[in-house]
C-alpha positions, 0 to 999 in steps of 0.5 A, a space after each residue: 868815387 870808389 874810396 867815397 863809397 867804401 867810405 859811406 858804407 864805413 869800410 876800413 882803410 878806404 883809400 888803400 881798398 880803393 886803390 887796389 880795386 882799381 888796380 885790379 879793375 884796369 889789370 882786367 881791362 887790359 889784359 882783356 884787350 890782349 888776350 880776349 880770355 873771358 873767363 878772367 872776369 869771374 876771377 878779378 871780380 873774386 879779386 876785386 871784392 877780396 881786396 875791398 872786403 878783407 880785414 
């Protein structure tokens, strides 16, 4: 769904960009389970738009 969109909104190399949001979208949720840190959240979400908007 990720990769479709990036696709619909002409972002480059969606398919990589996809991927590598959703790698950082589960890394967030496990790690969440783990440790309960919060405060990673403002991070992988600086991460998550990094990976789909950089050049």
């Amino acid at each position: 769904m990720i990769q479709a969109l990036l696709t619909k909104h002409n972002i480059s190399d969606p398919e990589l960009k996809s991927q590598q949001a959703e790698l950082i979208f589960n890394g967030l949720l496990a790690s969440l389970q783990i440790t309960k840190n919060t405060q990673l959240i403002p991070m992988a979400k600086a991460m998550y738009l990094d990976a789909i908007f950089k050049d």
